[in-house]
DSSP file (Angstrom, degrees, kcal/mol; ACC not computed):
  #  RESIDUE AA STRUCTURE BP1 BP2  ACC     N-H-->O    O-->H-N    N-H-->O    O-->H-N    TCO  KAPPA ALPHA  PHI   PSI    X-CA   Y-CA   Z-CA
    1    1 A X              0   0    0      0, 0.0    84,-0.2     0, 0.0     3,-0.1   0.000 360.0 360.0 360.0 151.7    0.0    0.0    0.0
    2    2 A X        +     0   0    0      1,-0.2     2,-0.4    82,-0.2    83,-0.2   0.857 360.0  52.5-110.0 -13.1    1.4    3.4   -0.6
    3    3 A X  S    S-     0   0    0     81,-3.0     2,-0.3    78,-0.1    -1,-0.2  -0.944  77.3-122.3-108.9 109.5   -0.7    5.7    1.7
    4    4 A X  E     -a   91   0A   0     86,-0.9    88,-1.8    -2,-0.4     2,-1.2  -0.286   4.3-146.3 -30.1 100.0   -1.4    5.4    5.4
    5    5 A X  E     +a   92   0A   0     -2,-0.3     2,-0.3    86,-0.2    88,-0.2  -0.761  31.7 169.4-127.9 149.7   -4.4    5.2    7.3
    6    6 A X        -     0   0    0     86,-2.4     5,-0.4    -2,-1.2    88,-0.0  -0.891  41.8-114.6-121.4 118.9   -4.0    6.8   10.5
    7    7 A X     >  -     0   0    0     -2,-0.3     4,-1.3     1,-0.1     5,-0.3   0.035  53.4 -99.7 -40.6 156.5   -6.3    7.9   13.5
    8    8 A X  H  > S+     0   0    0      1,-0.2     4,-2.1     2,-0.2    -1,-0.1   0.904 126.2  64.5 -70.4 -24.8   -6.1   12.0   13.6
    9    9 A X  H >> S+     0   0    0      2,-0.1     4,-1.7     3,-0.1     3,-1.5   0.954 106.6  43.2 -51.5 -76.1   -3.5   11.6   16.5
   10   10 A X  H >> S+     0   0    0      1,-0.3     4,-3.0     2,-0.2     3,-2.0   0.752 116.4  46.8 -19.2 -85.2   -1.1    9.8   13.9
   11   11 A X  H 3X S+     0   0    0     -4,-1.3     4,-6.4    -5,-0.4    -1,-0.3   0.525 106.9  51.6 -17.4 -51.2   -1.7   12.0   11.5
   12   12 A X  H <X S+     0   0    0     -4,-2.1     4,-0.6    -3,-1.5    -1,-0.4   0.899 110.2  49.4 -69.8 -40.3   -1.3   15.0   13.2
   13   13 A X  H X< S+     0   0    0     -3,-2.0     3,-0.6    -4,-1.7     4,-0.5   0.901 115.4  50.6 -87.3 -43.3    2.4   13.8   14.8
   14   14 A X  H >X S+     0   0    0     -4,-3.0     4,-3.4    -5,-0.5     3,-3.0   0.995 108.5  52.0 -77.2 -37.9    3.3   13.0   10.9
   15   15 A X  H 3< S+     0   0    0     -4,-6.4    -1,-0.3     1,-0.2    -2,-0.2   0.741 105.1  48.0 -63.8   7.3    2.2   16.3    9.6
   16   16 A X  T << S+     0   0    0     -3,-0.6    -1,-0.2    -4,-0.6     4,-0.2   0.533 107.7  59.2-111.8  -7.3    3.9   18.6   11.6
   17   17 A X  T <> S+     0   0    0     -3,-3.0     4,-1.6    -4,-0.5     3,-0.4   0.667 113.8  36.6 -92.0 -52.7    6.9   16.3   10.8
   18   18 A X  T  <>S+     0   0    0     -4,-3.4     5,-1.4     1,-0.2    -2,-0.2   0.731 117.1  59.1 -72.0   8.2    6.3   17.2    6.6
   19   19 A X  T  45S+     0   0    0     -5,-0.5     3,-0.5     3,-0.2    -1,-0.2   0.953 103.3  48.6 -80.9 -34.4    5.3   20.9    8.0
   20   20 A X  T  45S+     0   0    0     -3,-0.4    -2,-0.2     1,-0.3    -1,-0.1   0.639 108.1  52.3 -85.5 -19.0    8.9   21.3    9.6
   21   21 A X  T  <5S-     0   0    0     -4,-1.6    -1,-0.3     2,-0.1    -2,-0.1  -0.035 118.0-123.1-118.7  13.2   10.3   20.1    6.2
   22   22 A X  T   5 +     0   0    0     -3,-0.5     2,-0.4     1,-0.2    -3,-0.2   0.619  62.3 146.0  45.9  32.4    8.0   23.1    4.7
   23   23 A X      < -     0   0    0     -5,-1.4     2,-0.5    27,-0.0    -1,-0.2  -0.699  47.8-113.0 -96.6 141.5    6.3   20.8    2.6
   24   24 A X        -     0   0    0     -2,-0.4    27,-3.8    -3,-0.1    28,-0.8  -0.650  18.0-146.2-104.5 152.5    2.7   21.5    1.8
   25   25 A X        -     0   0    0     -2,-0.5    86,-1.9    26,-0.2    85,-1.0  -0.777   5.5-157.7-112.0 147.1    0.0   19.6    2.8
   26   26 A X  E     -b  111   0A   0     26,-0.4    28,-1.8    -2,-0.3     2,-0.4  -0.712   7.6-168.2 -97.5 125.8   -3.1   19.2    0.8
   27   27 A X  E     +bc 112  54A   0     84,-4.0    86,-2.8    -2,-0.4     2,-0.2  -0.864  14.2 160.0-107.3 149.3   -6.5   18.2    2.4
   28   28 A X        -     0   0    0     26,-0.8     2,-0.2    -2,-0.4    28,-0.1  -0.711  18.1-159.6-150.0 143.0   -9.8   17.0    0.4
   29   29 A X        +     0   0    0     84,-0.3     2,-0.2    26,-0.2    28,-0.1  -0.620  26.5 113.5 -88.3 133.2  -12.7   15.1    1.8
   30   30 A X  B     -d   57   0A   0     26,-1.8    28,-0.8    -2,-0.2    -2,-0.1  -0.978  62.5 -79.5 170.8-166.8  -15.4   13.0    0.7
   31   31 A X        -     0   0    0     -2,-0.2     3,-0.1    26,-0.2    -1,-0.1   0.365  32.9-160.1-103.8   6.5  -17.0    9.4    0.6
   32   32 A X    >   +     0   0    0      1,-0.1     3,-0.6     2,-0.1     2,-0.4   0.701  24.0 170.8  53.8  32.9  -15.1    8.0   -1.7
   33   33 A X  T 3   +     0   0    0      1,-0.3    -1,-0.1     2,-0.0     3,-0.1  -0.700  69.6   1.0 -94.6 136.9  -18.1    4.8   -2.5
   34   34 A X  T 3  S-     0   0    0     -2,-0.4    -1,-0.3     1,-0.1    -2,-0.1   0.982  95.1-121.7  48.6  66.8  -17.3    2.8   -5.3
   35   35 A X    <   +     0   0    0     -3,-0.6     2,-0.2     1,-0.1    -1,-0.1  -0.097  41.0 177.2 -41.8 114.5  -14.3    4.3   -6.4
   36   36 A X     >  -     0   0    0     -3,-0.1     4,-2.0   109,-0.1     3,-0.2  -0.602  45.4 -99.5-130.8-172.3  -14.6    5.6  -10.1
   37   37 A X  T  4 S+     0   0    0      1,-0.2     4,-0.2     2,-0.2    -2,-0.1   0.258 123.2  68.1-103.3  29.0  -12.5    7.5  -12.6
   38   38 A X  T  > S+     0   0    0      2,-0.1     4,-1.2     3,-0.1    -1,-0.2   0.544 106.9  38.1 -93.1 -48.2  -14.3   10.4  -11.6
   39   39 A X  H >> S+     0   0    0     -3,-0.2     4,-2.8     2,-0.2     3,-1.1   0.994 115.2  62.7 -57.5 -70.1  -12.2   10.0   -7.6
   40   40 A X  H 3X S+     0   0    0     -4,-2.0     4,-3.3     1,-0.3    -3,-0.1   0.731 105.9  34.8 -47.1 -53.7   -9.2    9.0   -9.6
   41   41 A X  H 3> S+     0   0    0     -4,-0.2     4,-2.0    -5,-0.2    -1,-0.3   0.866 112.9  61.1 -70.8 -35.8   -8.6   12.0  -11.5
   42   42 A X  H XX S+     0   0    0     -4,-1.2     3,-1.9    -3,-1.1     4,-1.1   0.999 105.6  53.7 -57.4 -62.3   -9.7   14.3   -8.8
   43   43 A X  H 3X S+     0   0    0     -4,-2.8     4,-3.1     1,-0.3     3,-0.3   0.754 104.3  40.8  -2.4 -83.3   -7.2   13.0   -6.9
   44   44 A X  H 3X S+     0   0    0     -4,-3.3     4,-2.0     1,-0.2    -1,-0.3   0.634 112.4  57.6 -81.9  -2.4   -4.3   13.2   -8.4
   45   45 A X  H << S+     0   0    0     -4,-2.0    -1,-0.2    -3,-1.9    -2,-0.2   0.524 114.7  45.5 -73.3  -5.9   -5.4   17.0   -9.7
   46   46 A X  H >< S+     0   0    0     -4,-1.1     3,-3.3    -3,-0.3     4,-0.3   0.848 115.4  44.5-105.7 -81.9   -5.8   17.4   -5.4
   47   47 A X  H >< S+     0   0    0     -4,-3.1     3,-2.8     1,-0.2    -2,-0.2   0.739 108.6  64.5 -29.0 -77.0   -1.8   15.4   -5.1
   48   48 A X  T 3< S+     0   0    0     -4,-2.0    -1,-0.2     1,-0.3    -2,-0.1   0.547  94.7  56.6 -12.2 -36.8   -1.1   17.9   -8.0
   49   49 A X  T <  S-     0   0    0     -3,-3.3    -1,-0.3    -4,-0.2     2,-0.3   0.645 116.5  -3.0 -65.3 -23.3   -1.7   20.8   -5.5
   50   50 A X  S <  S-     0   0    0     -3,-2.8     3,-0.2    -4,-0.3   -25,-0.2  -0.869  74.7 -93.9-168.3 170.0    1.0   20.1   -2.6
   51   51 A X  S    S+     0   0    0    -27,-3.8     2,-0.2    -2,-0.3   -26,-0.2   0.756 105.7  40.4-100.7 -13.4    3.4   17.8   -1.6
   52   52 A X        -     0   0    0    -28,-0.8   -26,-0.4    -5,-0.1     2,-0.2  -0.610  63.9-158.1-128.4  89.5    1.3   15.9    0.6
   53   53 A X  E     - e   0  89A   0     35,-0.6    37,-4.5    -2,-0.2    38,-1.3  -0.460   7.7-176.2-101.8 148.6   -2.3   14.7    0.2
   54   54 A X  E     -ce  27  91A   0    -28,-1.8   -26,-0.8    -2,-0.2     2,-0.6  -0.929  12.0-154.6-132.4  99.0   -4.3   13.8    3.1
   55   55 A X  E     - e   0  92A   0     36,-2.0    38,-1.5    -2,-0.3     2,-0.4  -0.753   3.0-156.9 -91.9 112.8   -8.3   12.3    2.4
   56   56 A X  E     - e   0  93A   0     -2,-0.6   -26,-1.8    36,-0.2     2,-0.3  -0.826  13.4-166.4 -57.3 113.2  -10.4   12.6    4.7
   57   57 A X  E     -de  30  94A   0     36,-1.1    38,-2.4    -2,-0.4     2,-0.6  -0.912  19.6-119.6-122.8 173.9  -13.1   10.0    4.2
   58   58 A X  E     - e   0  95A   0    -28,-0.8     5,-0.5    -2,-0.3    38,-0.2  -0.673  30.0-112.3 -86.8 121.4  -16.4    9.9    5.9
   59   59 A X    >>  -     0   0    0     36,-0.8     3,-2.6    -2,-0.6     4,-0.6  -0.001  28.6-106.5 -26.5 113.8  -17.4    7.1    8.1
   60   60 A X  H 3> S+     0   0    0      1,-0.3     4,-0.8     2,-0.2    -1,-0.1   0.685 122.5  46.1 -35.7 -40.1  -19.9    4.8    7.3
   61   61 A X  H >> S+     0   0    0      2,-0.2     3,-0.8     3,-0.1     4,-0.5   0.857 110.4  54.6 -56.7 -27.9  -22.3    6.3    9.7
   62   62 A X  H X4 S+     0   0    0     -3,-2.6     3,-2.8     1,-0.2     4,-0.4   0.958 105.3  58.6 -70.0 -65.7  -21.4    9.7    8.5
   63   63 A X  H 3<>S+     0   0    0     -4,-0.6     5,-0.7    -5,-0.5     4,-0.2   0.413 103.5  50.9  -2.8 -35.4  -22.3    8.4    5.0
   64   64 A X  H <<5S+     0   0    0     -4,-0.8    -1,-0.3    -3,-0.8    -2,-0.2   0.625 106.0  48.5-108.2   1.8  -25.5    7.7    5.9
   65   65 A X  T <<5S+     0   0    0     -3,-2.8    -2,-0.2    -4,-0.5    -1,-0.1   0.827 117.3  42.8 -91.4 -21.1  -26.6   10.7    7.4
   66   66 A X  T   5S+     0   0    0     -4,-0.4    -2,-0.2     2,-0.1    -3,-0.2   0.661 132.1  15.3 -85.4 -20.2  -25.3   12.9    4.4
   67   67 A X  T   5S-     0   0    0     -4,-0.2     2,-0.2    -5,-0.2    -3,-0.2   0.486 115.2 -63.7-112.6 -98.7  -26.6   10.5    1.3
   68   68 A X    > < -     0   0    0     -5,-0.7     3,-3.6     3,-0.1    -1,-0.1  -0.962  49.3 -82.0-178.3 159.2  -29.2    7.8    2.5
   69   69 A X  T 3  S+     0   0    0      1,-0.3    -5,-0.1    -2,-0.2    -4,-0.0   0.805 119.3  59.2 -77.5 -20.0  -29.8    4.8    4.7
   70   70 A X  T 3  S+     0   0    0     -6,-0.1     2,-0.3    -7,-0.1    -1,-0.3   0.800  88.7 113.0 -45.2 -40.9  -28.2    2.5    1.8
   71   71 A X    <   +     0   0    0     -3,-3.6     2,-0.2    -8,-0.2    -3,-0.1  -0.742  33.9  59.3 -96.1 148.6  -25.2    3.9    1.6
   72   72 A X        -     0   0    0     -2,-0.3     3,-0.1     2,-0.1   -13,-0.0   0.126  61.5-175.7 -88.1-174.2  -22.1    3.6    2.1
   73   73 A X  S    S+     0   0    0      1,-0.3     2,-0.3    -2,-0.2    -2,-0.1   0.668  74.6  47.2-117.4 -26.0  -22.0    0.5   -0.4
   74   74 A X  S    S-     0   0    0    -14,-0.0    -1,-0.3     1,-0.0    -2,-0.1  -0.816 101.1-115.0-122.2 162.6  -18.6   -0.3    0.2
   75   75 A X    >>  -     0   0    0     -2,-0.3     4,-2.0    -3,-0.1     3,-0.6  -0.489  28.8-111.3 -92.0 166.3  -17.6   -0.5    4.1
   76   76 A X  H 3> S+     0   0    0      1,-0.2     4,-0.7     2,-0.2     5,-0.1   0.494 115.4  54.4 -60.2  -3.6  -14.9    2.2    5.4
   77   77 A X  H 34 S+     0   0    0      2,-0.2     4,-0.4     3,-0.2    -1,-0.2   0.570 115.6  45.8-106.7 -20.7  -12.1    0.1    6.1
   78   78 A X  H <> S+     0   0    0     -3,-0.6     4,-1.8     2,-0.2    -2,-0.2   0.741 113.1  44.3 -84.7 -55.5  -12.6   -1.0    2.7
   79   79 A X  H  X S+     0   0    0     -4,-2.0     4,-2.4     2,-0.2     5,-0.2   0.989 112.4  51.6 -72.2 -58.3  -13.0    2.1    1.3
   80   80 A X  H  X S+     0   0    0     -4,-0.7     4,-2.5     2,-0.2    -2,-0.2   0.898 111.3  53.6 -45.4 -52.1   -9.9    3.7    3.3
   81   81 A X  H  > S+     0   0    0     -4,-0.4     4,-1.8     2,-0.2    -1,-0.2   0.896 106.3  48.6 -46.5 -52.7   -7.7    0.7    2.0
   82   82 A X  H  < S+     0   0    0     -4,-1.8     4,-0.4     2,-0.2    -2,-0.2   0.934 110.8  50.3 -76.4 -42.3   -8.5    1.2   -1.3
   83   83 A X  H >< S+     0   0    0     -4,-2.4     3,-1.6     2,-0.2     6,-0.2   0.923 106.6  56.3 -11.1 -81.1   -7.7    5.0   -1.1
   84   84 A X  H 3< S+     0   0    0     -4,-2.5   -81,-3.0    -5,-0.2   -82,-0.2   0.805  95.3  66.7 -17.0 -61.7   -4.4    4.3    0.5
   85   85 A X  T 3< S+     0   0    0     -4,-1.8    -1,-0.2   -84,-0.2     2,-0.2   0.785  81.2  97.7 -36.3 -41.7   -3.5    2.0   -2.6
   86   86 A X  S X  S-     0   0    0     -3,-1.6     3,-1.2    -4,-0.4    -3,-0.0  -0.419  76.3-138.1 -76.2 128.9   -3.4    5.1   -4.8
   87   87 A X  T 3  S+     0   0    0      1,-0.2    -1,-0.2    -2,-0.2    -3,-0.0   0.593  99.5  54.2 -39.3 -26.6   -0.1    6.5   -5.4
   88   88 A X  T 3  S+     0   0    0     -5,-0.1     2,-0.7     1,-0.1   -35,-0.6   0.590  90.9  88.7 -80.0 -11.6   -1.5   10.2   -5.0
   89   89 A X  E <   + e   0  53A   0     -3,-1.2   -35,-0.2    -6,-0.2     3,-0.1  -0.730  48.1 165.6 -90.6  93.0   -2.8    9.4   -2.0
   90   90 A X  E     +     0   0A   0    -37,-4.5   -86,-0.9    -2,-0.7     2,-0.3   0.882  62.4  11.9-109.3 -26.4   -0.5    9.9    0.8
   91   91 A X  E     -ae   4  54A   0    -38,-1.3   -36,-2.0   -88,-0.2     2,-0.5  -0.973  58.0-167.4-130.8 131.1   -2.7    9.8    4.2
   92   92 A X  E     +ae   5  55A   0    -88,-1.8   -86,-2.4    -2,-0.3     2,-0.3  -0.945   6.9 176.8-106.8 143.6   -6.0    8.9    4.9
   93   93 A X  E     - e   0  56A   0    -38,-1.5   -36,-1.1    -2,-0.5     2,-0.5  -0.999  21.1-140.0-136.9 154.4   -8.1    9.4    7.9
   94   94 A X  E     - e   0  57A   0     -2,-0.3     2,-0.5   -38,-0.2   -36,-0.2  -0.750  20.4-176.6-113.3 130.1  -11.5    8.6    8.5
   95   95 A X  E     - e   0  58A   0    -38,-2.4   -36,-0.8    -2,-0.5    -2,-0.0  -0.986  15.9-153.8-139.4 127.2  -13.7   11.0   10.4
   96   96 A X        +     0   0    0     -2,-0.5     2,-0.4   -38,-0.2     4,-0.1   0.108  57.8 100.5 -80.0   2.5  -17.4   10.6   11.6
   97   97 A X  S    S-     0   0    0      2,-0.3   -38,-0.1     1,-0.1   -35,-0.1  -0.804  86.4-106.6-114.7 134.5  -19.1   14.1   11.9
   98   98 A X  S    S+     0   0    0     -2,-0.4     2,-0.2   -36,-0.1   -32,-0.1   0.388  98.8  21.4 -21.5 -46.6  -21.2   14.9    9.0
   99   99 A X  S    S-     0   0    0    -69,-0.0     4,-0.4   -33,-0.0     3,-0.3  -0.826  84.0-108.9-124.0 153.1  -18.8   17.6    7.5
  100  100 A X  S  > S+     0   0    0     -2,-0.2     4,-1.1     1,-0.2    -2,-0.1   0.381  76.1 113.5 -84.4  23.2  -15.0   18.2    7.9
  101  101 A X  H >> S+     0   0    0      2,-0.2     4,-1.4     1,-0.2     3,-0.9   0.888  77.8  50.6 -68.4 -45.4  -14.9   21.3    9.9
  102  102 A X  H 34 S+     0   0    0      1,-0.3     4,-0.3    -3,-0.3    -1,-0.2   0.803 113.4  47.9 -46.4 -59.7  -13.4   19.7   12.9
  103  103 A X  H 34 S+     0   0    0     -4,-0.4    -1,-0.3     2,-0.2    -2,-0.2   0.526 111.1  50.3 -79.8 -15.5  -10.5   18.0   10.7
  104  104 A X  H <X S+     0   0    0     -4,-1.1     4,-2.9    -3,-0.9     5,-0.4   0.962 108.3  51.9 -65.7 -39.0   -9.6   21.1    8.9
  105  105 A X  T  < S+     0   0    0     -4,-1.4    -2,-0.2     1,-0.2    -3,-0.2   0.652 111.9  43.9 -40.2 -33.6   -9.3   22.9   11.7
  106  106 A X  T  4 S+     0   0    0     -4,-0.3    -1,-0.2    -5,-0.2    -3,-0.1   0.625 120.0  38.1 -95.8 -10.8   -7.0   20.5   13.5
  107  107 A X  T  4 S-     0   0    0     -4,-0.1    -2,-0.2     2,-0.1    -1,-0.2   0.799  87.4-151.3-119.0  -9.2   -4.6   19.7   10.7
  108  108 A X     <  -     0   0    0     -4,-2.9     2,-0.3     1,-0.1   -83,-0.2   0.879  18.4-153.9  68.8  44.9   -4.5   23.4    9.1
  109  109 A X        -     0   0    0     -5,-0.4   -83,-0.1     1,-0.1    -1,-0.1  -0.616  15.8-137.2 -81.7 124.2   -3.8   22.2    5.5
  110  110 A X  S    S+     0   0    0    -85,-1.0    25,-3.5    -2,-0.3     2,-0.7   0.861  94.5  39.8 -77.9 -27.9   -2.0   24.7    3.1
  111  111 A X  E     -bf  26 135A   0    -86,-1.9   -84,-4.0    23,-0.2     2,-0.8  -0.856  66.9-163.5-138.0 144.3   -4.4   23.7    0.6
  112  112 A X  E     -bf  27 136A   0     23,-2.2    25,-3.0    -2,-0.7     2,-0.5  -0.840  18.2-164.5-128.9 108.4   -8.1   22.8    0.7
  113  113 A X  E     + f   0 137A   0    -86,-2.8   -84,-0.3    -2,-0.8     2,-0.2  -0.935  17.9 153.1-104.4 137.3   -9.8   20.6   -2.7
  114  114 A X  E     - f   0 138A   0     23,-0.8    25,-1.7    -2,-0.5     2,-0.4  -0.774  49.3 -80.9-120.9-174.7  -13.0   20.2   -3.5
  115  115 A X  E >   - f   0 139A   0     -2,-0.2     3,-3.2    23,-0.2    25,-0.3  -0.776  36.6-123.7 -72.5 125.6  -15.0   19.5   -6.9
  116  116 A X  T 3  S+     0   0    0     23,-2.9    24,-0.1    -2,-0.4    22,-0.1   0.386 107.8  78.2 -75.0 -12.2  -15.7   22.6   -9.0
  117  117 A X  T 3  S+     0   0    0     22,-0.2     2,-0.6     2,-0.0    -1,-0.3   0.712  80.3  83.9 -78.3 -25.3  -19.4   21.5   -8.7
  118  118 A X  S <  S-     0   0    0     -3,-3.2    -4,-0.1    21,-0.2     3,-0.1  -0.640  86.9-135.9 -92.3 141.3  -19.0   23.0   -5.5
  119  119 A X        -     0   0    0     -2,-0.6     4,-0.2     1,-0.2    -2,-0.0  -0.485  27.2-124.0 -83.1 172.1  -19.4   27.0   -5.4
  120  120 A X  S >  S+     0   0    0      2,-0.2     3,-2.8     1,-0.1    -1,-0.2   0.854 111.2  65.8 -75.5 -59.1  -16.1   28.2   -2.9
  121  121 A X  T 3  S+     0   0    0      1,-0.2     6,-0.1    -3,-0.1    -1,-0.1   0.831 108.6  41.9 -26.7 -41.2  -19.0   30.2   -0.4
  122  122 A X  T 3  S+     0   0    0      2,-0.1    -1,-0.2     4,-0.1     2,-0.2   0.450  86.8 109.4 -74.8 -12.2  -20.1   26.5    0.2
  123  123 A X  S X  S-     0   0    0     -3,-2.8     3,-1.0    -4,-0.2     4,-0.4  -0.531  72.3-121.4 -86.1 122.3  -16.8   24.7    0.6
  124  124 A X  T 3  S+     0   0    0      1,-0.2    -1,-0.1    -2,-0.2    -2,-0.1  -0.431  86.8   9.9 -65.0 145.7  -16.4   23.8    4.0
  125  125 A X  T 3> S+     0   0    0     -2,-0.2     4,-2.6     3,-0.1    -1,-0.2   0.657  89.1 125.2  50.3  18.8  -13.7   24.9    6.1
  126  126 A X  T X4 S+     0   0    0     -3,-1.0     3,-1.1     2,-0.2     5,-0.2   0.967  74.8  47.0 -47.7 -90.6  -12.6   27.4    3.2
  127  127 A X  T 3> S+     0   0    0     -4,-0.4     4,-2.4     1,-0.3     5,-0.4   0.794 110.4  62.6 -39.7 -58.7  -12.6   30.7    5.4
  128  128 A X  H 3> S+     0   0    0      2,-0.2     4,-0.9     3,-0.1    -1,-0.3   0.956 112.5  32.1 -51.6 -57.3  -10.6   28.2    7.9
  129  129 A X  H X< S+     0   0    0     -4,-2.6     3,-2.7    -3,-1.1     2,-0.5   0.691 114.7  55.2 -62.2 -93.5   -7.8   27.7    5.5
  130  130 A X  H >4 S+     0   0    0      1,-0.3     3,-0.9    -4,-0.2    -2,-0.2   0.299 100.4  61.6 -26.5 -31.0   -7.8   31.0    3.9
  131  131 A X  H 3< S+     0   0    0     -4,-2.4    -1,-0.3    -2,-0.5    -2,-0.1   0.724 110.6  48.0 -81.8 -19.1   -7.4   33.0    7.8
  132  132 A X  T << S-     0   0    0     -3,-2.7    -1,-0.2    -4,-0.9    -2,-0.2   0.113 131.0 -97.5-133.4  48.2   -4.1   31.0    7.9
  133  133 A X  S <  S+     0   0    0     -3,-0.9    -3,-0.2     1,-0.2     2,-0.1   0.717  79.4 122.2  70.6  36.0   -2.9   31.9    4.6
  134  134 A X        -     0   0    0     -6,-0.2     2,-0.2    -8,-0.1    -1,-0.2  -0.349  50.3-112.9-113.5-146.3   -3.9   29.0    2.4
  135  135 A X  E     -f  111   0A   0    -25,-3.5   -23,-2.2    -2,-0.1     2,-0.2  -0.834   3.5-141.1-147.3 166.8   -5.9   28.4   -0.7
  136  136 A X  E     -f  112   0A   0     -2,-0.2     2,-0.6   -25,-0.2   -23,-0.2  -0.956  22.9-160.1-128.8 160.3   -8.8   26.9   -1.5
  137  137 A X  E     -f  113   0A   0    -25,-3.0   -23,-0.8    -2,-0.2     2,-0.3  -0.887   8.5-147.7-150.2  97.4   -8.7   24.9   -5.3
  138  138 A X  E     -f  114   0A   0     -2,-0.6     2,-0.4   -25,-0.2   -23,-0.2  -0.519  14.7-151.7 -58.3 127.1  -11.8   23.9   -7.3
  139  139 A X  E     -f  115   0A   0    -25,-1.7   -23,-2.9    -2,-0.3   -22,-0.2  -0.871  21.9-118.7-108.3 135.5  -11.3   20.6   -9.4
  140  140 A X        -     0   0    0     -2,-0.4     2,-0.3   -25,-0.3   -95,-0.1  -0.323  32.2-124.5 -83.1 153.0  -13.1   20.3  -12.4
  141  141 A X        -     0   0    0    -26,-0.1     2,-0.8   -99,-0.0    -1,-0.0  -0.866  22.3-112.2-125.8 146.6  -15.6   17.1  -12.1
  142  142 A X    >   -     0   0    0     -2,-0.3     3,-1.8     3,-0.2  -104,-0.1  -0.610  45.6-118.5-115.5 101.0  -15.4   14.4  -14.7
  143  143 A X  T 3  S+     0   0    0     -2,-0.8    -1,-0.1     1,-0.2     3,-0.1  -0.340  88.2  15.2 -60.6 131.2  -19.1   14.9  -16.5
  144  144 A X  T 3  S+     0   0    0      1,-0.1     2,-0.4  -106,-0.0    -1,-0.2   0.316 100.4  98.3 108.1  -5.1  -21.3   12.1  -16.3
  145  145 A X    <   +     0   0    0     -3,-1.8     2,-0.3  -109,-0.0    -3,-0.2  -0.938  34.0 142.2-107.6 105.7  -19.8   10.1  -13.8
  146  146 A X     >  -     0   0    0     -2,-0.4     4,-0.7     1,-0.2     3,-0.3  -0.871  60.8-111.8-134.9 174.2  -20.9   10.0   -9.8
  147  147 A X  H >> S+     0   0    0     -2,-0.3     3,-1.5     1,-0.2     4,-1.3   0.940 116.1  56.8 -73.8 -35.7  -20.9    7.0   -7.7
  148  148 A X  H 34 S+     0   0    0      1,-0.3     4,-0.3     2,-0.2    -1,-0.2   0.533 105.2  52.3 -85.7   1.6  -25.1    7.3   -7.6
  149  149 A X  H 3> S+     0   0    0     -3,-0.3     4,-1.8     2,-0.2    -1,-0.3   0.467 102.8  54.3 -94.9  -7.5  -25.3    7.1  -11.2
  150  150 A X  H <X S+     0   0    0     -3,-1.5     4,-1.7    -4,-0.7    -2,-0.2   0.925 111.4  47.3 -83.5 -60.2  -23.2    4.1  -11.2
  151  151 A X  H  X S+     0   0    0     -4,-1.3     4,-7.5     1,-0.2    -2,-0.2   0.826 114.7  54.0 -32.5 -45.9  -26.0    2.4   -8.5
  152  152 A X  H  > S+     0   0    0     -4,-0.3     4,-2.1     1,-0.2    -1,-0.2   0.893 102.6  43.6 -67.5 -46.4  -28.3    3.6  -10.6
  153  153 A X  H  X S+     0   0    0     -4,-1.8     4,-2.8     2,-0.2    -1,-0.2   0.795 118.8  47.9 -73.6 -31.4  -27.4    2.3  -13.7
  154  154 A X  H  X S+     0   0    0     -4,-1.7     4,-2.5     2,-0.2    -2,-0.2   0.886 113.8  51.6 -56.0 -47.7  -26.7   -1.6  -11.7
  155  155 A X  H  X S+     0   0    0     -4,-7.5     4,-1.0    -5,-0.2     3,-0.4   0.966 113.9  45.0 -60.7 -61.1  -30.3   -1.0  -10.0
  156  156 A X  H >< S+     0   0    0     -4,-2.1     3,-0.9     1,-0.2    -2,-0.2   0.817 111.4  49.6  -7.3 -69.6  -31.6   -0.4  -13.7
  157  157 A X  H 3< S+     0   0    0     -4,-2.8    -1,-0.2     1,-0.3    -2,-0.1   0.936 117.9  38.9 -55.6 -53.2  -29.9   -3.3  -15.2
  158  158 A X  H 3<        0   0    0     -4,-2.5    -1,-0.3    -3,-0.4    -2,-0.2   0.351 360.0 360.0 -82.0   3.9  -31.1   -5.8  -12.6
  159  159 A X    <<        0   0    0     -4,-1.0    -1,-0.2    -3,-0.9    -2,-0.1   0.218 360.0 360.0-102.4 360.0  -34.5   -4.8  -11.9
């Protein structure tokens, strides 16, 4: 595997090791279910950003309060493993609260991704990077692909 995942203690004691070494770290979040080539390319345009990207993904319970009592599809341990794998991908940690405000706030990330779908007023934990001089970096979203059209098209087929 080429990325770590680490409880946000870990994490925290390894960034502050690539902080000292003035490398920057990149943060983006999401649930990462069924991993498509929609994630993949976001990715590595979010690696692209910084010298170290660090995915937050959301828990299975968090998963199911933000989407719907179905999801996640694939389990977190699962999903976080498979994350890990990616070469771009350099820490994951897995965080339960609905949103990521809590975990930008504690890791301070020089750079903050989301998907371009997302307006920056809405991007969570923006203003929290941006007061301590980072950026925030809209990624262009790979049309036509999400994980719920991918469900969709399997419920379709078999139904």
């Amino acid at each position: 595997m080429n990325g770590d995942v680490l409880s946000l203690k870990d994490l925290c004691d390894k960034l502050l090791l690539h902080k000292k070494n003035n490398e920057r770290i990149v943060f983006t979040n999401g649930c990462f279910d069924i991993l498509h080539v929609g994630h993949v390319r976001y990715l590595f345009e979010a690696k692209s950003q910084g010298d170290i990207l660090v995915v937050g993904l959301n828990s299975d319970d968090s998963v199911r309060k933000i989407k719907e009592a179905q999801r996640p599809i694939i389990r977190q341990d699962q999903r976080a493993e498979i994350l890990a794998s990616l070469r771009c991908v350099d820490y994951v940690t897995i965080f339960n609260e609905p949103d990521p405000l809590a975990l930008i706030s504690t890791i301070q990330p020089d750079v903050l991704v989301k998907g371009a779908d997302w307006e920056e007023k809405d991007i969570i934990g923006a203003d929290v990077v941006k007061k301590h001089g980072g950026r925030v970096v809209r990624v262009a979203v790979v049309p036509e692909i999400s994980t719920s059209d991918i469900i969709q098209k399997i419920v379709d087929k078999y139904t």
